[in-house]
N, C-alpha and C positions, 0 to 999 in steps of 0.2 A: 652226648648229643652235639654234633654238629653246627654251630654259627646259622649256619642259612637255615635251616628250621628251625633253632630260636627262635631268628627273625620272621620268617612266614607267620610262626606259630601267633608272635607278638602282635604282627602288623593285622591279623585277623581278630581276635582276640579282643585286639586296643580299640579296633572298629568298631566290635561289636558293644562295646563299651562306651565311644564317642556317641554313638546311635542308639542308644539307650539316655543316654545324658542330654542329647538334644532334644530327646521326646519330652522330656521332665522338662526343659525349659520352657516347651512348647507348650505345656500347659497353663491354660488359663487360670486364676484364682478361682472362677467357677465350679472347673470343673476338677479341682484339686480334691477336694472334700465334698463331694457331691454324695447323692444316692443312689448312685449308679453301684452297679453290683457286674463287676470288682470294682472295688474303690483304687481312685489313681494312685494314691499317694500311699496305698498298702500295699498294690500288686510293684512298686518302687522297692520298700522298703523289703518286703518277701523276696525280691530276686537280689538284691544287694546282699541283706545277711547270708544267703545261698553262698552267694559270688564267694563274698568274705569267706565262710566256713569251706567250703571247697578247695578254698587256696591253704585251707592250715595244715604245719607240719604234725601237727599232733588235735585230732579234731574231740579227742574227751575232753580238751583243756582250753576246747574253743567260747570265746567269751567277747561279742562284738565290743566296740569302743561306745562310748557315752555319747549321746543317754542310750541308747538301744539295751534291749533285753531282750532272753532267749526265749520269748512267748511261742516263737515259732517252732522249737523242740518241743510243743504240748500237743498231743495230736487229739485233744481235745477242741482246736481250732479259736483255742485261745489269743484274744488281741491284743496288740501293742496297747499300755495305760490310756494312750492319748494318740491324736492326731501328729504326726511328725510333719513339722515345714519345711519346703522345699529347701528353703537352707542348711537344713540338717541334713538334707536326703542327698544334695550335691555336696556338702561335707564328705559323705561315707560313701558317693561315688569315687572323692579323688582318694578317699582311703582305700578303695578297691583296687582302683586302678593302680596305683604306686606298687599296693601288694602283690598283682597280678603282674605287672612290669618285672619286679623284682624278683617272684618267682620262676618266671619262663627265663629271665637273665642269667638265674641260676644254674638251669636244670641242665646235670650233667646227664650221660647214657646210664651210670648209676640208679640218679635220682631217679630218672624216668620209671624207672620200672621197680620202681619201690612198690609198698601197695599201701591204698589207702581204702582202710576196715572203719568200718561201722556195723550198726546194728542191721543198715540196710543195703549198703555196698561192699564191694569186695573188690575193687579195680587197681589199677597202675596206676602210679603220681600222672602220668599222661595221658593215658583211657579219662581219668577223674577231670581233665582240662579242657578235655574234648569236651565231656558230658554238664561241663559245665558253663563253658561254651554257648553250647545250644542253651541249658537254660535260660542265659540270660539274654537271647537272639529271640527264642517264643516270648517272654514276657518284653520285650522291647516291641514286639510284632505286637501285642496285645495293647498295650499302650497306644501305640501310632491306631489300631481301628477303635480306640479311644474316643483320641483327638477327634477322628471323624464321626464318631456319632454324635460327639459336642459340635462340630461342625468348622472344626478346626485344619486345615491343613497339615497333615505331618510334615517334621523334616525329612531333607533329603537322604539319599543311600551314600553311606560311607563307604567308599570302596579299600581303602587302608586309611590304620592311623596315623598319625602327622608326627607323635610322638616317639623317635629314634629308641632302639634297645641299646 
């Protein structure tokens, strides 16, 4: 693969990663732990371990970093032990993003069209980045109409990240 779409790939990517990260700062203490249905600080934590798991080279061996655990592989719709703070949750965004940096850094025309298998996908190391991608652009969009029904302002649109490949 190519330098310049690396880079595209990164500088969108990294955005949609900064603008998920802004949202999360943007929230109040309020409305972190609230009863609102989805909860902020879960529909965070559900699109992060996503992110993470996405980006692994080998995803039976996937295991997020501490504290997290894989409540989310139970499709029983079992929940994290406890509330995560937002210091934990911007923790394992910069653990994302370094991973997600590192992996498009990588990716040779090879890698790209590796595939990456599960129980429920079947795609290419890069179909898998796209798709994951988006994931975390809908729950970053779900967040910001969030903020506003707390009555919050979201932040602004990130049009690239600031962060160089």
């Amino acid at each position: 693969m190519d330098q310049t779409l690396r880079e595209i790939l990164w500088k969108q990517f990294g955005a949609s990663i900064d603008m998920f990260e802004n949202s999360i700062k943007a929230c109040p203490d309020k409305l972190w732990d609230s009863d609102r249905n989805p909860l902020f600080w879960y529909t965070a934590y559900h699109t992060l371990f996503f992110l993470d798991y996405y980006l692994s080279e080998e995803p039976d061996k996937f295991h997020p970093p501490e504290p997290f655990i894989l409540s989310e592989f139970n499709s029983d719709g079992e929940m994290p032990e406890r509330t995560y703070t937002r210091e934990e949750i911007l923790k394992y965004v910069d653990h994302c993003r370094k991973k997600c940096h590192d992996h498009i850094a990588g990716m040779t025309a090879e890698k790209a069209a590796e595939r990456f298998i599960n129980p429920y996908r079947n795609y290419s190391v890069l179909e898998t980045l796209l798709y994951n991608m988006r994931h975390v652009q809908h729950h970053g969009a779900q967040l910001n109409l969030l903020l506003r029904q707390g009555g919050i302002e979201p932040p602004d649109w990130v049009s690239q990240t600031k962060i160089s490949l």
